[in-house]
C-alpha positions in Angstrom: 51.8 37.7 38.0 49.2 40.5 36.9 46.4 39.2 35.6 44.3 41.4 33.1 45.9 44.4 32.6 43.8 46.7 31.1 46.2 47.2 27.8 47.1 44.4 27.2 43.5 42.7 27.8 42.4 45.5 24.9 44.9 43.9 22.5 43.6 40.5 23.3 39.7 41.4 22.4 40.7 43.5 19.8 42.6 40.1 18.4 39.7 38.1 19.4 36.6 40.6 17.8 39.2 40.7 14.8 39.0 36.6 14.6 35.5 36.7 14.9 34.7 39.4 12.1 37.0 36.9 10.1 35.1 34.2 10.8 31.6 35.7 10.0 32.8 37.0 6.6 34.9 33.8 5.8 38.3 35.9 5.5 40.5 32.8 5.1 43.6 35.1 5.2 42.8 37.0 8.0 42.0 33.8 10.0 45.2 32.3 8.8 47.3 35.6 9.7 46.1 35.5 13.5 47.3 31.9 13.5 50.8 31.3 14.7 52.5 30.6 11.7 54.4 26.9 12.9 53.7 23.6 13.3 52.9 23.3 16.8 49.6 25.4 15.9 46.6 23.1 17.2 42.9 23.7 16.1 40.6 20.5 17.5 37.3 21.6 15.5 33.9 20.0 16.0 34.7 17.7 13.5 38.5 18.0 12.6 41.8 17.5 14.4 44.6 20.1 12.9 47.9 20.1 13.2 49.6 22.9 11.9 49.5 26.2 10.5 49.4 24.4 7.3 46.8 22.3 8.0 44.3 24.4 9.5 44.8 27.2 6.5 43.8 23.4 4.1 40.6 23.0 6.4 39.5 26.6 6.4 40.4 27.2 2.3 38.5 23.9 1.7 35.1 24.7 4.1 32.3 25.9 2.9 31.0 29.4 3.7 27.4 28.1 3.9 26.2 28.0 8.0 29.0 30.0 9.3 27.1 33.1 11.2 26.7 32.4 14.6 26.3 34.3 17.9 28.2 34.5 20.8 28.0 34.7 24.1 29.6 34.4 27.6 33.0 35.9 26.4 35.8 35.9 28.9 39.2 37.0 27.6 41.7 36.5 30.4 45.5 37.8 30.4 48.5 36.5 32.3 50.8 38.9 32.6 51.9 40.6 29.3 52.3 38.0 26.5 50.0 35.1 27.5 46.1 35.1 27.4 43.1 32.6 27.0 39.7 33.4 25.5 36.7 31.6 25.8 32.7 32.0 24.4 30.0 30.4 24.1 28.3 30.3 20.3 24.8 29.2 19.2 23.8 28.7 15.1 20.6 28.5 13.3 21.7 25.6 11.8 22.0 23.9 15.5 18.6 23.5 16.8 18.9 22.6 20.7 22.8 22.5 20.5 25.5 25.3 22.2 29.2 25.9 20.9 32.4 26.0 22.8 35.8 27.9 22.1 38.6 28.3 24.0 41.7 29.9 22.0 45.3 30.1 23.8 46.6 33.5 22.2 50.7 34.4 22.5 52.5 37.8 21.9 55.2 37.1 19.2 57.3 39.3 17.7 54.5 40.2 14.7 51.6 40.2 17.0 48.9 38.5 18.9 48.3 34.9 17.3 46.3 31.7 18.7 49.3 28.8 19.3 45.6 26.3 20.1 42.0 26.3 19.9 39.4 23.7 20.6 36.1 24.1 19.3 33.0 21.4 20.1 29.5 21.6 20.2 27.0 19.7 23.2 23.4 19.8 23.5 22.4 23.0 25.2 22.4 22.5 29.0 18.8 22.3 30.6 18.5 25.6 33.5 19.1 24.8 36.8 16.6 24.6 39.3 
């Protein structure tokens, strides 16, 4: 299996920096359109469990905007062959003092484009250094 072709690893961050822009502005649609559009979609949240496309697209039409801007960190986008891919960062918000995010999103190829089947999101206290 090749892992991280350079193309299609492009098309994966390109997915994932245009999931992220979403997020930051609160573009509902956007976020819904890189969603695979079935059922099976799962989004575990830091405080939600969504099955669905329909159910996550409720969640994120009902949230507020308020608190969303975050930064990330420690992205690794990771491709398996061409039409399978994980993605995973780190996250950090003003409005969590002392606390560190995690995301991992599963993203497939379908026929209309790249689109997260899962995500899990939670949040832990931020780990002390080592040493």
């Amino acid at each position: 299996m090749d892992i991280n072709l350079p193309d299609v690893k492009a098309e994966v961050e390109a997915a994932h920096d245009r999931y992220e822009a979403a997020l930051m502005a609160n573009d509902v649609d956007t976020l819904q359109a890189l969603f695979w559009a079935n059922d099976l979609t799962i989004r575990y949240g830091i405080g939600e469990i969504l099955y669905s496309h329909k159910e996550i697209g409720a969640f994120r039409s009902a949230r507020s905007p308020v608190g969303l801007a975050r930064t990330t960190s420690r992205t690794v986008v990771t491709t398996y062959g061409r039409d399978y891919a994980t993605a995973s960062t780190l996250f950090h918000r003003d409005s969590m003092p002392g606390k560190v995010g995690r995301q991992m999103q599963t993203w497939v190829r379908m026929p209309e484009g790249w689109r997260i089947v899962a995500a899990h999101v939670s949040v832990i206290d931020e780990p002390k250094p080592a040493g």
